[in-house]
C-alpha positions, 0 to 999 in steps of 0.5 A: 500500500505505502508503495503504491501511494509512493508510485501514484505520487507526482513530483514537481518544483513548487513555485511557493514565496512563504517559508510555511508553503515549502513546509507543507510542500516537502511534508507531503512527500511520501515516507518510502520513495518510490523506485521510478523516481530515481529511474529504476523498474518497480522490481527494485522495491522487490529486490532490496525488501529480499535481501533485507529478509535475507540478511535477516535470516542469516542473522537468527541462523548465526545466533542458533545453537550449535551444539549436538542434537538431543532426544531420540533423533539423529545426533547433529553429528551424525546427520552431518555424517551421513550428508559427508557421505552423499556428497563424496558418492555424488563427487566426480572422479579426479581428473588424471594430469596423463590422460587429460594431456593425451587428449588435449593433443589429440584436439590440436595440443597447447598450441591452441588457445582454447585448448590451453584454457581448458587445461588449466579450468581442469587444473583448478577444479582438479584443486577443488575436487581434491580439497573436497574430497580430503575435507569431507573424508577428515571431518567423518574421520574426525566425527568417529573419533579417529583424527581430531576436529581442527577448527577447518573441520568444526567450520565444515561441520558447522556449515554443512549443518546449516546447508551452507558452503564451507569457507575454505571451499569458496575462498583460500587462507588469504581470501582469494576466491578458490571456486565460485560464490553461491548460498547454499551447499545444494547450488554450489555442489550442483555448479560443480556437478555442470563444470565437470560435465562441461570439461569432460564433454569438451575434453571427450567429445570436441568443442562444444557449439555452445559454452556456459559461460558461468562454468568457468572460473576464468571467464575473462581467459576464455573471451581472451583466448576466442580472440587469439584464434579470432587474431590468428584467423584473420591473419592467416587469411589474409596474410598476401594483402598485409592486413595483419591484427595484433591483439591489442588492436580488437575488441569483443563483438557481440551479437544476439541470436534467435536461439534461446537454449544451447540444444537449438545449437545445432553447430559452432560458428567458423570463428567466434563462440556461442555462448549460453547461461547469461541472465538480464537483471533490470530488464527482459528480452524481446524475442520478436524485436531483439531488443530489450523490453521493460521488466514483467512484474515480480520477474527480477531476472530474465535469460538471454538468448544464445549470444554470439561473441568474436572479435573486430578490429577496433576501427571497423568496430564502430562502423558496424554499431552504426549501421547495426544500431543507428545513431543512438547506438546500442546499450552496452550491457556489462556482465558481472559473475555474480549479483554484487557488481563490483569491478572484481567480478566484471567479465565485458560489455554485450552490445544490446539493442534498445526499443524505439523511444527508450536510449541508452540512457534510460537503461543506465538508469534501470541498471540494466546488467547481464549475471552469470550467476544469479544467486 
């Protein structure tokens, strides 16, 4: 109610002489702001009163007690124990350093840019796969008795108690991110679950026509190594004329597509990468217009279709984006990894087109952005 008074309330400049005017002006405002007043979609109400309920939760979850159950049913640590087990019969085997080499030359070796991206996303989650498998195998050893709870081990067991993530799996002793951000134990176990499955599908089986891009820990190496085989393309094709690239001299080239899943791929682009897994935050997607539309109510975050990403040449770029966009351009629509937009999770900018009517600007103010995770 107090949101709708605060949206139906017009603001304006008074034209007031008296002093007592402006007061009785200024106290009929409204005591909630509503979202549009400063730009935003009426969804962003939705998503501060969340996180307030969020952070709230959390809090009461903190100041529970965490000593061992009592009365006849399942002692804590026996709960812990048998949620220790599930996750190490639902772990994926290691990945063996000979044999994932002996495939990577098969598929071309490490001369290939993507190829040596591949190899190390499958060192680092090698990495976690061992830390997991080492810490879950202690903390039941140290439940029975048999090695002694470290405190590493009591936070494990703490968190897993609460389905919450151990912070040694998320982040180092130093607290660099070790694998990926996400609330819960069952959303982190599963994410790792799609990793591997992605790796070893690349690994087994070739390229993909479609990556997600969420599945990757280095998201920015994998845009940087398209570009290196874009570059090396480009340069081998057309080595007689001279018009050679370097690097430094393109930039990402984005494009939307009329395929909305990784399955309607039905083969890979002859240079570039279809990429999958993106979701619109402050704004939604028109399939008919390929453009941006206004958000739906109460619906925060909207999948992208399949995007097309190569590379250009940075003096041919701008040709392309007016004739593709017009004079206003397009929005350039930043992708962060996670909800919290800070530049240390900032991947690149897709180029989206706006509807008639509705400039770049007005997305700036929705704070239109692209999330490879949305929890």
């Amino acid at each position: 109610e107090y949101l709708a008074k605060a949206n139906d309330f017009k603001y304006s400049i008074p034209t007031y002489t008296e002093h007592k005017a402006y007061h009785t002006f200024i106290s009929g405002f409204p005591e909630i702001d509503s979202p549009e007043v400063f730009g935003l979609h009426p969804n962003a109400e939705l998503t501060y009163r969340i996180k307030e309920v969020n952070g709230l939760l959390e809090t009461l979850g903190e100041t529970q007690p965490k000593g061992g159950g009592g009365g006849g049913g399942a002692s804590r640590e026996d709960t812990v124990y048998a949620k220790a087990s599930e996750l190490l019969d639902r772990l994926t085997e290691d990945y063996i350093e000979d044999e994932y080499k002996a495939k990577l030359m098969k598929l071309g070796g490490l001369s290939i840019p993507l190829n040596i991206f591949l190899f190390q996303e499958i060192q680092r989650l090698q990495k976690v796969i061992g830390k997991v498998r080492f810490i879950l195998t202690q903390l039941q050893l140290a439940i029975k008795g048999e090695v002694v709870m470290t405190d590493e081990l009591q936070e494990t067991m703490d968190s897993l108690s609460d389905a919450k993530v151990p912070h040694l799996w998320t982040y180092t002793v130093a607290g660099d991110e070790f694998s990926w951000i996400l609330p819960t134990i069952g959303l982190w176990f599963s994410s790792l679950m799609y990793r591997d499955e992605q790796n070893r599908t690349w690994l087994n089986n070739g390229r993909p026509t479609a990556y997600w891009l969420t599945g990757f820990f280095n998201p920015n190496g994998f845009l940087t190594a398209m570009k290196q085989e874009v570059v090396r393309s480009h340069n081998k094709n057309n080595k007689s004329d001279g018009d050679q690239w370097s690097l430094d001299d393109v930039i990402d080239r984005t494009d939307t597509t009329n395929m909305e899943r990784a399955e309607h791929v039905r083969s890979a682009p002859q240079e570039g990468v279809y990429i999958h897994g993106l979701s619109l935050d402050g704004a939604a997607w028109s399939k008919q217009d390929q453009s941006m539309v206004e958000s739906e109510p109460k619906k925060l975050f909207v999948p992208l279709v399949i995007l097309f990403v190569t590379a250009n040449a940075k003096k041919l770029q701008d040709k392309v984006v007016l004739q593709t966009f017009g004079p206003d351009g397009p929005y350039r629509c930043p992708v962060y990894k996670y909800p919290k937009r800070t530049d240390r999770f900032f991947v690149f900018f897709v180029t989206l087109k706006c509807p008639n009517g509705k400039a770049p600007a007005h997305w700036i103010l929705r704070g239109v952005a692209l999330l490879c995770n949305t929890d």
